[in-house]
C-alpha positions as CSV (number, residue, x, y, z in Angstrom):
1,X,49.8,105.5,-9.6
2,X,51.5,108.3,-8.4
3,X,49.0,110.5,-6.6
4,X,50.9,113.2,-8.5
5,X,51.0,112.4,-12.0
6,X,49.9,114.9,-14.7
7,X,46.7,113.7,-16.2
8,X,47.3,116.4,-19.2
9,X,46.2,120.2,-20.0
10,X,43.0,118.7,-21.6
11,X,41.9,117.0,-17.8
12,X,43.4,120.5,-16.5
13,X,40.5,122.3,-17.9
14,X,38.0,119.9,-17.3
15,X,38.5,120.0,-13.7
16,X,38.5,123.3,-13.8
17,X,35.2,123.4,-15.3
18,X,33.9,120.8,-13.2
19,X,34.9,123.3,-10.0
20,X,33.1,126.3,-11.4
21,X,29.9,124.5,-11.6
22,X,30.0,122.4,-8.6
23,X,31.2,125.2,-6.2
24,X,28.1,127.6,-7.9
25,X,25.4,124.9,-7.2
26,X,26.7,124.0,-3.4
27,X,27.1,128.1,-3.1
28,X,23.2,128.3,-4.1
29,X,22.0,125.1,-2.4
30,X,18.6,124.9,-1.4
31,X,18.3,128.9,-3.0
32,X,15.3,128.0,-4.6
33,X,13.5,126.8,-1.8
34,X,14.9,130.1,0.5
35,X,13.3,132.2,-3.2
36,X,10.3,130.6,-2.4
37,X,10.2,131.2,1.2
38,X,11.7,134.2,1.7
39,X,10.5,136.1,-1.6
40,X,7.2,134.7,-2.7
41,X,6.6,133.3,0.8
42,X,5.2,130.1,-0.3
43,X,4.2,127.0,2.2
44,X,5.4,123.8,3.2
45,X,3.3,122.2,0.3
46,X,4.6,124.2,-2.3
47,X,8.0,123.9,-0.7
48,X,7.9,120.5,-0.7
49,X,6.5,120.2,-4.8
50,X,9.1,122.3,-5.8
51,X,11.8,120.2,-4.3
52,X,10.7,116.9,-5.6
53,X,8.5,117.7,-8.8
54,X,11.5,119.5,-10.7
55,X,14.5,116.9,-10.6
56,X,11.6,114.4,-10.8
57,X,10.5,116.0,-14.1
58,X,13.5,116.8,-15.2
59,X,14.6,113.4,-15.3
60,X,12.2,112.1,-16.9
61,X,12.7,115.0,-19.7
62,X,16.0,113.9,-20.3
63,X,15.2,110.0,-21.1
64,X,15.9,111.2,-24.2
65,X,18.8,113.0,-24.1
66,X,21.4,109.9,-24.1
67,X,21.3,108.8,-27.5
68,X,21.0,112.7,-28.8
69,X,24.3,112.8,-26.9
70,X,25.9,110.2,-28.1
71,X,26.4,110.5,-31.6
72,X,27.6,114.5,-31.1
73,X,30.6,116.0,-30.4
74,X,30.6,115.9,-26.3
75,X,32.2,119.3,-25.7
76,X,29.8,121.8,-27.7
77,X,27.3,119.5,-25.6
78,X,28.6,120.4,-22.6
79,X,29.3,123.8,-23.7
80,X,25.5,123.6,-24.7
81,X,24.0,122.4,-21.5
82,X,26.2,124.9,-19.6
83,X,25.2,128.0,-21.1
84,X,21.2,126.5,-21.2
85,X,21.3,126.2,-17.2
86,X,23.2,129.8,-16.9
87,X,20.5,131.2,-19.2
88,X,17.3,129.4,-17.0
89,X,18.9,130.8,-13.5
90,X,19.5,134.0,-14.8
91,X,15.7,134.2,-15.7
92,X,14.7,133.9,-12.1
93,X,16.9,137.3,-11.3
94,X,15.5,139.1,-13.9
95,X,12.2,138.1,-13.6
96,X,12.7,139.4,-9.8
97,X,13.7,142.9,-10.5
98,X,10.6,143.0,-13.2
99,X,8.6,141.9,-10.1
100,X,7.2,139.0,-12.3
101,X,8.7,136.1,-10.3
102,X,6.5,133.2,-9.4
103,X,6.0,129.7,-8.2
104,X,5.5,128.1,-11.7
105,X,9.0,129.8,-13.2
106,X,11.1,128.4,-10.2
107,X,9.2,125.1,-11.3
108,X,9.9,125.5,-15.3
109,X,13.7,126.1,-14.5
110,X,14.3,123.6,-11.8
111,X,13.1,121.4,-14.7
112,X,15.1,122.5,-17.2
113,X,18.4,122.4,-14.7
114,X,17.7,118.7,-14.0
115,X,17.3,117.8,-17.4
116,X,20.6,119.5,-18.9
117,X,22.0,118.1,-15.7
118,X,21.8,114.7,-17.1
119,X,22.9,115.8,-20.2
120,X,26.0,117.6,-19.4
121,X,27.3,114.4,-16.9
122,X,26.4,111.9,-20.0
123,X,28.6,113.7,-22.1
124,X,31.2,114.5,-19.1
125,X,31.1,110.7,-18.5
126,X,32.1,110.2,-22.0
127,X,34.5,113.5,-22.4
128,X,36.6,112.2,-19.2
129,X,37.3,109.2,-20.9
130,X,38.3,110.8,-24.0
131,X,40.8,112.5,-22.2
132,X,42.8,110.0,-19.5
133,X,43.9,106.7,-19.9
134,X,42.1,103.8,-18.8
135,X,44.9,103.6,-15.8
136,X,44.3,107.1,-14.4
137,X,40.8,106.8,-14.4
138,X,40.6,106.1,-11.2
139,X,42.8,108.8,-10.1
140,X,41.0,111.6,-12.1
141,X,37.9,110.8,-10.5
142,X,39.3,111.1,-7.0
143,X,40.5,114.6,-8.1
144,X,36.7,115.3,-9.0
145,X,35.6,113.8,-6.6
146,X,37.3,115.9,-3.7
147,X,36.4,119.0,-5.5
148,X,32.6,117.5,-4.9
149,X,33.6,116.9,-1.6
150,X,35.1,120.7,-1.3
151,X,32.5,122.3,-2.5
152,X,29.9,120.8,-0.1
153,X,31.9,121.8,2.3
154,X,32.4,125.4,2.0
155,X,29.5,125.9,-0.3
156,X,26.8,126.2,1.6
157,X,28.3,128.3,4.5
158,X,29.5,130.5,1.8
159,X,25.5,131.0,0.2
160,X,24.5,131.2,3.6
161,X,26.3,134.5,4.3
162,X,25.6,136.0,0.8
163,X,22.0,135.1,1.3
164,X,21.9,136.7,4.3
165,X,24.3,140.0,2.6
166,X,21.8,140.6,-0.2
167,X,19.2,138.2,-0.3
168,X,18.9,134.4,-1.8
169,X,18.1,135.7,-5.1
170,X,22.1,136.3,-4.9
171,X,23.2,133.1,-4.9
172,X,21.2,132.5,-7.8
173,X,22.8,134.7,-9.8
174,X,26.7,132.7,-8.6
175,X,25.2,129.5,-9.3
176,X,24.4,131.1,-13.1
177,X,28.1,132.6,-13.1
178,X,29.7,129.2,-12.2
179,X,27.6,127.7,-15.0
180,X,29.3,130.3,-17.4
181,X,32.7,129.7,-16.0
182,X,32.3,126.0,-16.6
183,X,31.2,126.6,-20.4
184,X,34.7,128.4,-20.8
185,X,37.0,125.7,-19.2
186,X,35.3,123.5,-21.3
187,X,35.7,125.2,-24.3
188,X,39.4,125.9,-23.6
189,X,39.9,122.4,-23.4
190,X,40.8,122.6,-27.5
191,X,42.0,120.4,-29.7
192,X,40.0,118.6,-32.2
193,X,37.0,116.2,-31.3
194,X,36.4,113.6,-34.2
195,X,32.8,113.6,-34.8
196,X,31.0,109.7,-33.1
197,X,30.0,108.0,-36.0
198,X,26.4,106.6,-36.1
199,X,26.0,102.9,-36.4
200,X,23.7,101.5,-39.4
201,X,20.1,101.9,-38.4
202,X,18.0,98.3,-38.3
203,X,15.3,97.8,-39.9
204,X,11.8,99.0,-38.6
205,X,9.7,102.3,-38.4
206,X,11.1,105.3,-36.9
207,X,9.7,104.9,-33.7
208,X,11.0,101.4,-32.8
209,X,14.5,102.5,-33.9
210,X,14.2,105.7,-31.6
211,X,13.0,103.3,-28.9
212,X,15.5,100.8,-29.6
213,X,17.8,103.9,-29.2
214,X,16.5,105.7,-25.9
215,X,16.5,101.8,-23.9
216,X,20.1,101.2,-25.0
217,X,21.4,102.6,-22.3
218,X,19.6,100.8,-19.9
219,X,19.5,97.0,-22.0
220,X,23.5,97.7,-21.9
221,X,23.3,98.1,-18.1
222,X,21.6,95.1,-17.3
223,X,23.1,92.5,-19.1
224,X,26.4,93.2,-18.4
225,X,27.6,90.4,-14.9
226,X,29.5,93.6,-13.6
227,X,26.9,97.0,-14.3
228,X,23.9,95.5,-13.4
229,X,24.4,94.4,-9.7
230,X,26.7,97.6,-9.3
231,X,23.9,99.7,-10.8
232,X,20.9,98.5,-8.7
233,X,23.6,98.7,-5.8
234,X,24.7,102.2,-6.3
235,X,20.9,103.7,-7.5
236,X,19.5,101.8,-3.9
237,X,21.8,103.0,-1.8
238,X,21.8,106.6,-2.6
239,X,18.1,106.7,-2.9
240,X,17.9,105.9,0.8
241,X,20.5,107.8,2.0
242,X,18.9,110.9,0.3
243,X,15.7,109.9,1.3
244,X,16.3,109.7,5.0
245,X,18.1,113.2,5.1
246,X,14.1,115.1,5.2
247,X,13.4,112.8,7.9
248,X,16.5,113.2,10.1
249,X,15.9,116.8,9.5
250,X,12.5,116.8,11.1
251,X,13.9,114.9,14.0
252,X,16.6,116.9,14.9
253,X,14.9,120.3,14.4
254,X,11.6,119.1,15.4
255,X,11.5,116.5,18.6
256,X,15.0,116.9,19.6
257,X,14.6,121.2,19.4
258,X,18.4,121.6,17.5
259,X,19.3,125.2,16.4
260,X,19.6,125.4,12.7
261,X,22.9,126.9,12.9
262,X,23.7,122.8,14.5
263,X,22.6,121.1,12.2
264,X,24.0,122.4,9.6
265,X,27.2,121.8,11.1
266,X,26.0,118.2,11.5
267,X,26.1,118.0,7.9
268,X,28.3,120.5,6.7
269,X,31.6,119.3,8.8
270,X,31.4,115.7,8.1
271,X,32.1,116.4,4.2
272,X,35.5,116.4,5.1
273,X,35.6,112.7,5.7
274,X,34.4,112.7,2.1
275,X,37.3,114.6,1.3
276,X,40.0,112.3,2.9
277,X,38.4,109.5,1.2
278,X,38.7,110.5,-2.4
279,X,42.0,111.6,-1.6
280,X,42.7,108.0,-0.7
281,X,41.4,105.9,-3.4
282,X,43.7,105.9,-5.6
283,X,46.3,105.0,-2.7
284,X,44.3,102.1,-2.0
285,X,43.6,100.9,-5.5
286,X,47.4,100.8,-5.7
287,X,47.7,98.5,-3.0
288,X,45.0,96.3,-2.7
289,X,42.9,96.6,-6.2
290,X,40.4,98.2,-7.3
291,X,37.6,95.4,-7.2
292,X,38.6,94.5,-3.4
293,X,38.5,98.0,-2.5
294,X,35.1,98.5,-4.0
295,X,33.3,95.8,-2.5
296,X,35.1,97.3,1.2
297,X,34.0,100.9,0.7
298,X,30.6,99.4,-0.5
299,X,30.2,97.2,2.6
300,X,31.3,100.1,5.0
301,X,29.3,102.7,3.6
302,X,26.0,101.8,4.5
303,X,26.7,100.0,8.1
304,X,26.4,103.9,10.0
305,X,23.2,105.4,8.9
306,X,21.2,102.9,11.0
307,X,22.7,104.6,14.2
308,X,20.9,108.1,13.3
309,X,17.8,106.2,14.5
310,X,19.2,106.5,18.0
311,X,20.2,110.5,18.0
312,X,19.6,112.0,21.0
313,X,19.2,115.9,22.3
314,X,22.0,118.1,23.6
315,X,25.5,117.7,22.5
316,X,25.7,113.6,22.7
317,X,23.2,113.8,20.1
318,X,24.9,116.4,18.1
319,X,28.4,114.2,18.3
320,X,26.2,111.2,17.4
321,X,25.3,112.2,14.2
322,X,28.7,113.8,13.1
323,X,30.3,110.8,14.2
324,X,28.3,108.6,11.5
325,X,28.4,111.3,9.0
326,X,32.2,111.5,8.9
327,X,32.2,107.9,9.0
328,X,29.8,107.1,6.2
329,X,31.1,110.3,3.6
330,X,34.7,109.0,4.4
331,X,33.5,105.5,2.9
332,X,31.5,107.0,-0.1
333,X,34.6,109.0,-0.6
334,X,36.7,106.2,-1.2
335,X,33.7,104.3,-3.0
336,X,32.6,106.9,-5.3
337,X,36.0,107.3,-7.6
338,X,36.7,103.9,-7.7
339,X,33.1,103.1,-8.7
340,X,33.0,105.8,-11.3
341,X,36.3,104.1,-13.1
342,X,35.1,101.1,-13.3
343,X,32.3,102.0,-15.3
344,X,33.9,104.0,-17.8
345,X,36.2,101.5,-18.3
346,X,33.5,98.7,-18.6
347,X,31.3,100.9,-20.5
348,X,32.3,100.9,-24.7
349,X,33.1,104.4,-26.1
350,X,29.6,103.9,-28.4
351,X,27.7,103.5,-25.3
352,X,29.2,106.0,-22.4
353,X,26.9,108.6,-23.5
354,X,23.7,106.5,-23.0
355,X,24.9,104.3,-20.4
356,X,25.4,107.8,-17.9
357,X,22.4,108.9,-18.7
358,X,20.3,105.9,-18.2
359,X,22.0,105.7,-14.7
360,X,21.4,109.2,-14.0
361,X,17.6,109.2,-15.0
362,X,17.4,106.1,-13.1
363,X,19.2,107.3,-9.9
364,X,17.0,111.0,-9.9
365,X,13.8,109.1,-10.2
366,X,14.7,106.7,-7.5
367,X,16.0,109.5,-5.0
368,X,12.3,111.6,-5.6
369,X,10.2,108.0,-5.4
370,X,12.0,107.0,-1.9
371,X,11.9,110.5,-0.5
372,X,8.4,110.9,-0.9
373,X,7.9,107.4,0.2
374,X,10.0,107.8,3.3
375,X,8.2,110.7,4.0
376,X,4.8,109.3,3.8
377,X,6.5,105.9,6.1
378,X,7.5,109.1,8.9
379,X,4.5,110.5,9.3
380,X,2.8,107.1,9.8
381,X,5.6,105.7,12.5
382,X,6.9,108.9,13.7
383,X,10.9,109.6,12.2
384,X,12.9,107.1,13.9
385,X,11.1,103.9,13.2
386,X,11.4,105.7,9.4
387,X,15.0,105.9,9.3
388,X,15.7,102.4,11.4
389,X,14.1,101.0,8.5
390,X,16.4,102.7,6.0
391,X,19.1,101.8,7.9
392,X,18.2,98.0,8.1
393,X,17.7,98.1,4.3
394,X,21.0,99.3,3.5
395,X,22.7,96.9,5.3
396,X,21.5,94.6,3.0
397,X,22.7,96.2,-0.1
398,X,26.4,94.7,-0.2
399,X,25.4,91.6,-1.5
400,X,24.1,93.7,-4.8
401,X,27.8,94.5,-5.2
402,X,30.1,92.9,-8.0
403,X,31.3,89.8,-6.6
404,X,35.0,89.0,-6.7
405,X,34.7,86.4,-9.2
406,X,33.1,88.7,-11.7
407,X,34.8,89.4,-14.8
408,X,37.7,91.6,-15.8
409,X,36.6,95.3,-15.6
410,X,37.3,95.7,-19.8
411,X,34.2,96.5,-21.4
412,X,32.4,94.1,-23.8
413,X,31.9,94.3,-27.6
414,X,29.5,96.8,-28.6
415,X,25.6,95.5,-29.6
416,X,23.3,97.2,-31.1
């Protein structure tokens, strides 16, 4: 696969989308904690609820929302779950001005942002393989993944200046503009969108059809030989790497006495190895296959975080940690695009929709129940016995990965 090769107008627009949002939601990262802080000068407590109680919530909110998705058109979905999250973020500036801004709105919207989160990448998931081959899966996700990449990169910086320009109630208002943008790539996508038909309904009451209908996702997931190790593998991992990042952060600005300014840059700069990485898959898929590549990226991935347990102050310490950064984000780059192919293609057209979102409800509540767990584990043993652990645990988590023998990456017949 040509690293070069036109993936078609539709794809064109989608990516284009997919930039909008992702460069508004890394320009206002962390803006509703800095709202809470700086504006309705809230506490670590309420800091710390806010953070975890609205992705947490939101998730669960949206354990509904893969089925709904499924049998609709994906694009007005899309379209939808754009315009829904501009709509919340814009409430927060225009509660603001009114002076009417509180704790419990930042709380409502968060919620509502993580649920049509989940939404929008179910029907993403499922839009995206609408619109490229099976063959150039694996380079379209590369080229979404180095936006992500991108993004993370210059994001923050960028919010970090206009927060300090005219206040973090700014960046709110981008992050609502790049949710607007997105809803017009998507609509300019065009062309028509047949309508997913809906499969005969068993027999039963409503309720154990719409329960039959919610778990599908999931019961899909787990007994296929290649999602289910890859999905415990992929929701483990990132659960611990997010859940260490709090804990790293109360080292380094805490016992080790880092300027802020430094550790951003600690995790700021590394994204570029991300970068490289997704830039690379699809070089590497050509020449050594997808599944060998997988279960490489997989295996390298989680071999660095263990050496955060032994940062250090001054700049040996700083080095430290953008050494394993770079490292691990260049892995995950190369992992992430490769893993996301492989799913679509194993994943049936009838199930996309509900397969995404089971794995993303899955994957939020697993980040939220690890963070809060690791935090809890920190302030018992202090932070570095904390993220030794989460290092030790991750090296572990290869052996969840597809192995080599496993079947052909072609999805299965549907079931109902």
């Amino acid at each position: 696969m040509a690293a070069g090769r036109r993936l078609g107008r539709g794809f064109g627009w989608l990516w284009a989308a997919y930039a909008a949002s992702t460069f508004g939601t890394w320009v206002a990262f962390d803006a509703f904690a800095l709202v809470a802080i700086l504006v309705l000068h809230a506490g670590p407590a309420e800091v710390s609820l806010l953070a975890a109680a609205g992705p947490a919530v939101g998730a669960l909110a949206a354990v509904p929302f893969g089925p709904w998705v499924e049998f609709r058109r994906k694009r007005p979905v899309m379209v939808a779950m754009d315009l829904l999250r501009c709509a919340a973020l814009l409430s927060v500036p225009a509660a603001y001005a009114l002076d009417r801004l509180g704790l419990v709105q930042l709380l409502v919207v968060a919620v509502v942002v993580g649920a049509a989160d989940i939404a929008f990448t179910a029907a993403a998931g499922a839009c995206l393989k609408a619109l490229v081959c099976p063959d150039d899966l694996v380079v379209a996700s590369g080229r979404l993944e180095s936006t992500t990449w991108t993004a993370t990169l210059l994001g923050p910086p960028l919010g970090g200046a206009l927060t300090g320009l005219l206040g973090p109630v700014a960046v709110v208002l981008a992050n609502a503009a790049g949710y607007l943008l997105s809803a017009l790539g998507v609509r300019a996508i065009g062309g028509a969108e047949p309508r997913p038909a809906r499969p005969v309904r068993p027999p039963g009451s409503a309720v154990v059809r719409r329960s039959a209908e919610v778990s599908a996702g999931w019961r899909y997931i787990l007994a296929d030989p290649v999602l289910r190790p890859l999905f415990v593998h992929t929701v483990l991992v990132n659960a611990l790497i997010l859940a260490v990042s709090p804990v790293l952060a109360v080292l380094m600005l805490g016992e080790l006495g880092f300027a802020p300014w430094q550790y951003g840059l600690a995790f700021a700069l590394p994204c570029a190895g991300g970068l490289i990485g997704s830039r690379l898959a699809g070089r590497l898929v050509d020449r050594f296959g997808a599944r060998r590549v997988l279960r490489t990226a997989g295996t390298l991935r989680v071999c660095w975080p263990l050496a955060l347990a032994f940062t250090g102050p001054g700049t040996g310490g700083l080095v430290l940690v953008l050494l394993v950064q770079s490292g691990m984000l260049l892995c995950i780059g190369v992992f992430n695009p490769v893993y996301a192919a492989l799913r679509l293609r194993r994943v049936p057209a009838d199930r996309t929709a509900r397969t995404l979102a089971a794995w993303s409800v899955t994957g939020k509540a697993a980040v939220a129940a690890l963070t809060a767990l690791w935090g809890l584990l920190a302030g018992l043993t202090g932070p570095r016995p904390a993220i030794a652990a989460a290092g030790l645990l991750l090296l572990a988590t290869p052996l969840l990965l597809p192995s080599a023998t496993a079947p052909d990456d072609h999805p299965e017949p549907a079931r109902s």
